[in-house]
C-alpha positions in Angstrom: 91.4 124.0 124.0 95.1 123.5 123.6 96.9 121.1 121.6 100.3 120.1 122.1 102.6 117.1 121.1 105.0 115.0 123.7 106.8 112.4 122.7 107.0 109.4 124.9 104.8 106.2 125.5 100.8 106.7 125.1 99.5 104.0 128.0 102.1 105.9 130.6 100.7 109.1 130.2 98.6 110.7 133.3 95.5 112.0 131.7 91.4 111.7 132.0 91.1 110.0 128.7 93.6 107.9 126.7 92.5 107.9 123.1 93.4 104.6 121.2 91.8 103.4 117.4 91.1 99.9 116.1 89.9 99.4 112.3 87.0 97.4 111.4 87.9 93.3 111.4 91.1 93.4 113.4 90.9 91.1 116.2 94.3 91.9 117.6 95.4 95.3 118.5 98.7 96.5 117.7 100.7 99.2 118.0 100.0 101.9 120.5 96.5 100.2 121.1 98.6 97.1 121.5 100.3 98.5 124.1 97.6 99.9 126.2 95.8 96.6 125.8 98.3 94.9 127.1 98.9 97.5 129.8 94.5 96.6 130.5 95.6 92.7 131.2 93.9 92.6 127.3 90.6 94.2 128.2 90.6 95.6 124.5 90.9 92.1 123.2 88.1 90.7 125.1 85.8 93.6 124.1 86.4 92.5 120.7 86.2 88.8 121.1 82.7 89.4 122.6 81.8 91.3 119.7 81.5 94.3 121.8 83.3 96.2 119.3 84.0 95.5 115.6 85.9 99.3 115.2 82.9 100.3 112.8 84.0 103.6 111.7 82.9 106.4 114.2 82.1 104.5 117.1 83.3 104.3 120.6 84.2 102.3 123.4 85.4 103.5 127.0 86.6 101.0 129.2 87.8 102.5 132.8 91.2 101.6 134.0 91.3 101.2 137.7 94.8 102.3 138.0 96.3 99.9 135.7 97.8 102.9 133.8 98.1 106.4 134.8 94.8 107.2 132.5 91.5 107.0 134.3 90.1 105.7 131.2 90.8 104.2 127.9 88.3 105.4 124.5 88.8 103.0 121.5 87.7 104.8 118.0 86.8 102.6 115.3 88.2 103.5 111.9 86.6 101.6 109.6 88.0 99.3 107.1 91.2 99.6 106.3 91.1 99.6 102.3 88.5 102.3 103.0 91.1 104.4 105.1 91.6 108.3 104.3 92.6 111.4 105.6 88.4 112.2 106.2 88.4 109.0 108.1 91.2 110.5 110.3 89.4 113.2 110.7 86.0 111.9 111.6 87.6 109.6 114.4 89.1 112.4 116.3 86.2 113.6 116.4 84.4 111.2 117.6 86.9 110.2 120.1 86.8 114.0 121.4 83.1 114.1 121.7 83.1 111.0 123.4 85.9 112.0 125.9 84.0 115.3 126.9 81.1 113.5 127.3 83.1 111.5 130.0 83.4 115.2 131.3 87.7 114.7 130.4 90.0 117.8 131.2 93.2 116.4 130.4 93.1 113.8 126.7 96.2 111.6 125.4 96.1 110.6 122.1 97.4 108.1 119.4 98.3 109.6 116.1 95.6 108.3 114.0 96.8 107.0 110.7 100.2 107.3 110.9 100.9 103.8 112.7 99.9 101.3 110.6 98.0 103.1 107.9 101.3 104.2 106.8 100.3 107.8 106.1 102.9 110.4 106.5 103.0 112.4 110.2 102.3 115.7 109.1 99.3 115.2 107.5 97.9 112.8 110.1 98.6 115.7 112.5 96.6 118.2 110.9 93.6 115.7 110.1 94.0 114.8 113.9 94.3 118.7 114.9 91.3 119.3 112.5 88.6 116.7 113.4 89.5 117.6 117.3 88.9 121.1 117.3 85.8 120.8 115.2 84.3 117.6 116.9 84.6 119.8 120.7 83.2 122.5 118.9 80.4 124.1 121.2 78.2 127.2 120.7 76.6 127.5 124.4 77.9 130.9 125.3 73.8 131.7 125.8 73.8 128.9 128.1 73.5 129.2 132.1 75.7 127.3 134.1 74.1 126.5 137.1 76.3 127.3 140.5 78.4 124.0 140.8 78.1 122.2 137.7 81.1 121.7 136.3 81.9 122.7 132.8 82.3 120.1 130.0 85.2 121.8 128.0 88.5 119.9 127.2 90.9 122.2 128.3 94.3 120.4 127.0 94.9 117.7 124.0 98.1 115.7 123.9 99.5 113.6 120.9 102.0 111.5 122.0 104.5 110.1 119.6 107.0 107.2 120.6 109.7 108.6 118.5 111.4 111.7 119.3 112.5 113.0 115.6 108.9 113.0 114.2 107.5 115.2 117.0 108.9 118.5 115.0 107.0 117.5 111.4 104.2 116.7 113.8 104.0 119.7 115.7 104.2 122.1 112.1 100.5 119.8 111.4 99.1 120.6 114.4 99.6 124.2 114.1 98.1 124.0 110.5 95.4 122.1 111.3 94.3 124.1 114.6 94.6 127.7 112.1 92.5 125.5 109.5 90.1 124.4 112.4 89.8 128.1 114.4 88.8 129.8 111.1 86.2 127.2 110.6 84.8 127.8 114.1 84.7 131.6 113.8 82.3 131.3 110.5 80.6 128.5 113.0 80.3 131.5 115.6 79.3 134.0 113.6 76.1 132.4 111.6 75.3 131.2 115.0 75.5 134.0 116.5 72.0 136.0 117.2 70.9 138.9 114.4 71.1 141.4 116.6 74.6 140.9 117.0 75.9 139.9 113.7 74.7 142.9 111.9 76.4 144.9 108.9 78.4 147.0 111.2 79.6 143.8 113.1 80.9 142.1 109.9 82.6 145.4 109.2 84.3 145.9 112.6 85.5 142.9 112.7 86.8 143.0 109.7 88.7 146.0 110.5 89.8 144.1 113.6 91.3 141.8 111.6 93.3 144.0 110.1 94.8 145.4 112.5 95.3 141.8 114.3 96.8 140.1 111.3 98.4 142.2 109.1 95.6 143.0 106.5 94.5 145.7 104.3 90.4 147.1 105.0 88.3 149.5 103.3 84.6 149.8 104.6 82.1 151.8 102.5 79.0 153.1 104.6 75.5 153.7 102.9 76.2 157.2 101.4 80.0 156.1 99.6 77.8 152.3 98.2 75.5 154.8 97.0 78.0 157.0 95.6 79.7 154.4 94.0 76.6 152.8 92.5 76.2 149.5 94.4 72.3 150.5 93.7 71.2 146.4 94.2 73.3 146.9 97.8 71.5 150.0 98.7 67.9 149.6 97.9 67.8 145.5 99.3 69.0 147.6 102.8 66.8 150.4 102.7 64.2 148.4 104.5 66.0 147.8 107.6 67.1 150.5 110.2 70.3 149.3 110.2 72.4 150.5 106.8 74.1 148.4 104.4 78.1 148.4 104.5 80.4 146.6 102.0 83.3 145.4 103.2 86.9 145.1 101.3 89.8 143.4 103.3 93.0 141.9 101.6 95.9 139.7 101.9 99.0 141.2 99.9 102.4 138.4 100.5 105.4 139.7 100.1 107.0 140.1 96.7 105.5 139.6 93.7 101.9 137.1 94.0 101.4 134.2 91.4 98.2 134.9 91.0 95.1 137.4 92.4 92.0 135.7 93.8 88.5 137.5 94.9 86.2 135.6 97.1 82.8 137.3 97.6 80.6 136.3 100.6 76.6 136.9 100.8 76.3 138.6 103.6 72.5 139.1 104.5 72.8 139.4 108.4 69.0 138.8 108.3 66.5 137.9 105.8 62.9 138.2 106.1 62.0 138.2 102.8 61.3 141.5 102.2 58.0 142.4 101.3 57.6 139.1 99.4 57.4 137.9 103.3 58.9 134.5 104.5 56.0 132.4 106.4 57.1 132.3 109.6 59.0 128.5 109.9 60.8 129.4 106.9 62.5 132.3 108.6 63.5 130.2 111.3 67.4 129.9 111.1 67.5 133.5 108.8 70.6 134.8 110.8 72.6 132.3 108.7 72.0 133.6 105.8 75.1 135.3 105.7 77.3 132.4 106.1 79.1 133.0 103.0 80.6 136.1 104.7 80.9 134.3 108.1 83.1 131.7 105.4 85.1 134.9 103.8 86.4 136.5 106.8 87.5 133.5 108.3 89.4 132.5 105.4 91.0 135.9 105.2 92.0 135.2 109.0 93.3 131.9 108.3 95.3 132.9 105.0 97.0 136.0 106.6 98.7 133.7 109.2 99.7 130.8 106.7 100.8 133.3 104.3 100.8 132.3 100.8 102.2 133.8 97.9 98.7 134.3 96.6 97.1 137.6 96.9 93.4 137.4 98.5 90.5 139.8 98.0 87.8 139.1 100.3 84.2 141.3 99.0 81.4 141.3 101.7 78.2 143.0 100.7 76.5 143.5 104.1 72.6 144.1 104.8 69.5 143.0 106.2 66.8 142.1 104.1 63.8 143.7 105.9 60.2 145.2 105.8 59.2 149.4 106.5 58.0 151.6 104.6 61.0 152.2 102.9 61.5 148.7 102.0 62.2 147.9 97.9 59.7 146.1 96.2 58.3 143.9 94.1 58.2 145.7 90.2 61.0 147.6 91.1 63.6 148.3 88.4 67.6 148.2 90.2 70.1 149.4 88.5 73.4 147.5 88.6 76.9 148.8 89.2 77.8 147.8 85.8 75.0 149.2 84.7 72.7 146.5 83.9 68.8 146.7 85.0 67.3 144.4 87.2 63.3 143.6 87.4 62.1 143.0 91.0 59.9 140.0 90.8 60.7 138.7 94.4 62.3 140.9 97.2 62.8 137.4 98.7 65.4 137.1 95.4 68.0 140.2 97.5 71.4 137.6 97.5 72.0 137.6 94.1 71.0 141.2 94.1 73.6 142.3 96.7 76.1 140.0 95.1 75.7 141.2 91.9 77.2 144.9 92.8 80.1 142.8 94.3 80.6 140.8 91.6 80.0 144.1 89.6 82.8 145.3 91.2 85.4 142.4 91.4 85.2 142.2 87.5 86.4 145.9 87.8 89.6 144.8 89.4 90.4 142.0 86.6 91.3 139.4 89.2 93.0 136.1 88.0 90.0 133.9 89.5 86.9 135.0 91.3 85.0 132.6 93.8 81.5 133.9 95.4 80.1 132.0 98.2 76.5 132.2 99.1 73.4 130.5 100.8 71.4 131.2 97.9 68.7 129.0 97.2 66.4 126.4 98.9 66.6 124.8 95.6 69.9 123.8 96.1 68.9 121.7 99.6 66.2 120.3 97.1 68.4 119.0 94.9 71.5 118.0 96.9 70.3 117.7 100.0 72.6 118.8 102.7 75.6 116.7 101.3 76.5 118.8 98.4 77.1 122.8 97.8 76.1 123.6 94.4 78.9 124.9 91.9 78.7 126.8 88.7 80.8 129.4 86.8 82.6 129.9 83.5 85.8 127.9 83.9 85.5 124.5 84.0 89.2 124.3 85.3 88.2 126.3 88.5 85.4 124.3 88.5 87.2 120.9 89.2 89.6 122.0 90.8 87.3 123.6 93.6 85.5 120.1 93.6 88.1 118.0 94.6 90.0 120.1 97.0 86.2 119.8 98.3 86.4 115.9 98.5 90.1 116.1 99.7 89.0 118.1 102.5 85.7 116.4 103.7 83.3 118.9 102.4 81.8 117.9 99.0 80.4 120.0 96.0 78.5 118.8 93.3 78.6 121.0 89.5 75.3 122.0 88.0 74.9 123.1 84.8 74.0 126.5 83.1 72.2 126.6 79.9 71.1 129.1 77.8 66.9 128.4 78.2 67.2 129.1 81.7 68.9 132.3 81.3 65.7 132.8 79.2 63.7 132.6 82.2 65.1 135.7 83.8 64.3 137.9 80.3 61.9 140.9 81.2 59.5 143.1 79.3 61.0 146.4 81.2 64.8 145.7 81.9 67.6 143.8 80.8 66.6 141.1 83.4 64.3 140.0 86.5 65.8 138.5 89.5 63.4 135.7 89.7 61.5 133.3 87.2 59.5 131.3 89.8 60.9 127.6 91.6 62.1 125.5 88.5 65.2 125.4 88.2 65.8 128.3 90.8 69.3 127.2 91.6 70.6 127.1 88.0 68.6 130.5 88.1 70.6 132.1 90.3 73.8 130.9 88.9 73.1 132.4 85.7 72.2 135.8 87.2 75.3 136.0 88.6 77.3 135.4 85.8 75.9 138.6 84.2 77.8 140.5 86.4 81.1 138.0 87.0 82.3 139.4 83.8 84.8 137.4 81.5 87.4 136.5 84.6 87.5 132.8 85.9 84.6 133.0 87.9 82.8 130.3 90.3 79.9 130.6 92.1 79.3 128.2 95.2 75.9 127.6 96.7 76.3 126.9 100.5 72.0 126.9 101.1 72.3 122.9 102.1 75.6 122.4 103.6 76.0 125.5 105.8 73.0 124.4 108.4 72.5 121.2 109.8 69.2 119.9 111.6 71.6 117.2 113.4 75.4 116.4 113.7 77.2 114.8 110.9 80.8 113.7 112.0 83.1 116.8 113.1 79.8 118.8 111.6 77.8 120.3 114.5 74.4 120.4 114.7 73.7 124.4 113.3 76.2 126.1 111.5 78.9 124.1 109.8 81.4 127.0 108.7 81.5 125.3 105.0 83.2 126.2 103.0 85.8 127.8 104.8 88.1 124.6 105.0 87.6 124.0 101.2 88.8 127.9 100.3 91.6 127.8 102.4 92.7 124.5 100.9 92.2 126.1 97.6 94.5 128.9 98.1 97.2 127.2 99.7 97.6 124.6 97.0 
């Protein structure tokens, strides 16, 4: 889908679908709605008088336009209240507006700037909300899917913003292009955790990660089974040995030019599939077990998005890559794992491997004494217990990290909520035969798993984010698609640019 910006007037424009907005209460249009309305003979207007549409946040109305204007229809987005107006809200109405124009089966869309008429909110911004909530809200994974021989397909090949004024099309334009990079990277960690097993294995993650250097600039390092070995990454290697397909950890990095403010690490779970190991997953619960390495799927994105927006931040991006499976060769439950740094682990739970694999990354990250480490994983299903799939779980050591993650979070549409560690649930993971166990049983298995990590964070700024709720959706929740979601890709990016 392509998104450009025109300036010129909005209910002249030849298109499929004109996109227009209305907030909740107003009984007379304005603006560029005002215009198209009156361009309709006031169709809009009498939709509203009979209470056919109140612009309730998120919903729709399509009204054809029998030639009156070069459109052949008209879709009216409801915003919501106005005091209750936000970027998010921008956001969630182009998406809504999008889906509801490609379910009119549109080609060619118009739009109206959403927010910065009058809302009063600058351009730019507007323009990457609008670009965002667009490109996520079309966003389709149906490449399985047979087309049947002359169905057409439902894709919106072109979006236009049009903008009456000339001089803001520039400032406008620079939004769009941040919001579609923002948007894409989100999508590819959509793709990927949506993507079938077979496909998205270790070796996948690694070559596209090598693609990616080559594409955008970066720096990648690939360690195969015999150097994580080598190198210690014992947790890596012996959650792997099970499958038939071998572990890889995967090390690609942004460097700007001259001298970075400041070093970051983000660490993705990447467990391509998860059966549970020995400790086996019933069969329902290991529905959906290809996304369990949606932190990864979030990592390399962000590393794609960040090497075209180019910050003066230096990124690290640490994927420890394997399947959790079941053979003869499998690890398993009473095992003692040594850690990279050294630590032992107790196997209590083979279904317990993420914090395993993460904990020779995290071994390793502390190694390289980075000014702020961030590890994103689909840990536990405690997390969807407690939070439900509205909030991803944060922890860590730095409370500054800490909030500053969670509001870029809410600033950005995709919120976090922090739990706290304490030292009687680190208690819990005390064993008789090693320096730890990587499981103490369902209470409290979130905070749990929080607190084994930070035995191997070290004492750099360190934040763990738990992705188990908010990565997978059972239905679509505003620009969020039904499956994967690609959180928190949007919320990392943010982080790093600010």
């Amino acid at each position: 889908m392509e998104l450009l910006v025109r300036d010129g007037d909005l209910a002249q424009t030849s298109c499929d679908v004109v996109i227009v907005n209305l907030f909740e209460g107003v009984t007379q249009p304005g603006g560029a709605t005002g215009a198209v309305d009156a361009a309709l003979d006031g169709w809009v207007s009498q939709m509203i008088e009979l209470d056919a549409f109140t612009g309730k946040a998120g919903t729709t109305l399509d009204i054809p336009t029998f030639g009156k204007i070069p459109a052949k229809r008209v879709v009216v987005v409801g915003l919501g209240p106005r005091d209750a107006f936000n970027l998010e809200q921008v956001r969630r109405a182009a998406a809504a507006a999008i889906r509801r124009a490609r379910a009119l089966k549109a080609k060619r869309v118009a739009t109206i700037l959403h927010g910065a008429g009058i809302a009063g909110l600058p351009a730019e911004v507007c323009a990457q909300a609008v670009a965002e909530g667009t490109a996520l809200g079309a966003y389709e994974f149906d490449k399985y899917k047979s087309v049947k021989d002359g169905e057409p397909k439902t894709a919106i090949e072109q979006v236009l913003i049009v903008e009456r004024e000339a001089d803001k099309v520039p400032m406008i334009e620079a939004g769009v292009k941040m919001g579609m990079i923002i948007a894409e990277a989100t999508n590819l960690a959509r793709d990927l955790a949506n993507e079938p097993p077979d496909v998205v294995t270790p070796g996948h993650l690694a070559g596209l990660a090598e693609t990616f250097a080559v594409e955008f600039g970066l720096r990648c390092e690939v360690w195969d089974e015999v150097r994580i070995a080598d190198e210690g990454m014992n947790c890596l290697t012996m959650v792997g040995r099970g499958s038939v397909r071998p572990p890889r950890f995967i090390q690609l990095e942004y460097i700007p030019k001259g001298t970075p403010k400041k070093r970051v690490c983000i660490v993705g779970k990447g467990l391509c599939y998860d059966s549970g190991g020995l400790s086996l997953k019933p069969s329902e619960s290991m529905r959906h077990m290809k996304t369990d390495m949606s932190g990864a799927a979030a990592v390399l994105a962000t590393l794609r998005a960040i090497a075209q927006l180019q910050p003066d931040v230096a990124v690290t991006g640490l994927i420890p890559a394997c399947e959790n499976m079941i053979s003869g060769s499998a690890y398993k439950v009473d095992d003692i794992l040594r850690a990279r740094n050294g630590k032992t682990i107790e196997v209590d739970n083979t279904d317990a491997e993420g914090r395993l694999v993460l904990a020779d990354a995290l071994s390793f990250a502390a190694e390289q004494k980075f000014d702020e480490v961030i590890d994103i994983a689909t840990l536990t299903g405690g997390c969807i217990v407690a939070l439900g799939t509205i909030w991803s779980g944060v922890m860590g050591n730095n409370q500054e990290m800490i909030d500053r993650l969670i509001e870029t979070g809410n600033t950005v549409g995709e919120k976090m909520w922090m739990l706290p560690f304490d030292p009687e649930i680190r208690e819990m993971l005390d064993s008789d035969l090693a320096d730890m166990k990587n499981s103490a049983g369902r209470w409290g298995s979130t905070l749990q798993g929080g607190m084994f990590l930070q035995e191997f964070a070290g004492e750099q700024p360190w934040v763990h984010i738990d992705i188990a709720g908010t990565s997978f959706l059972d239905k679509p929740r505003g620009y969020e698609p039904k499956h994967a979601t690609g959180v928190p890709t949007r919320t990392l990016i943010a982080y790093l640019m600010s």
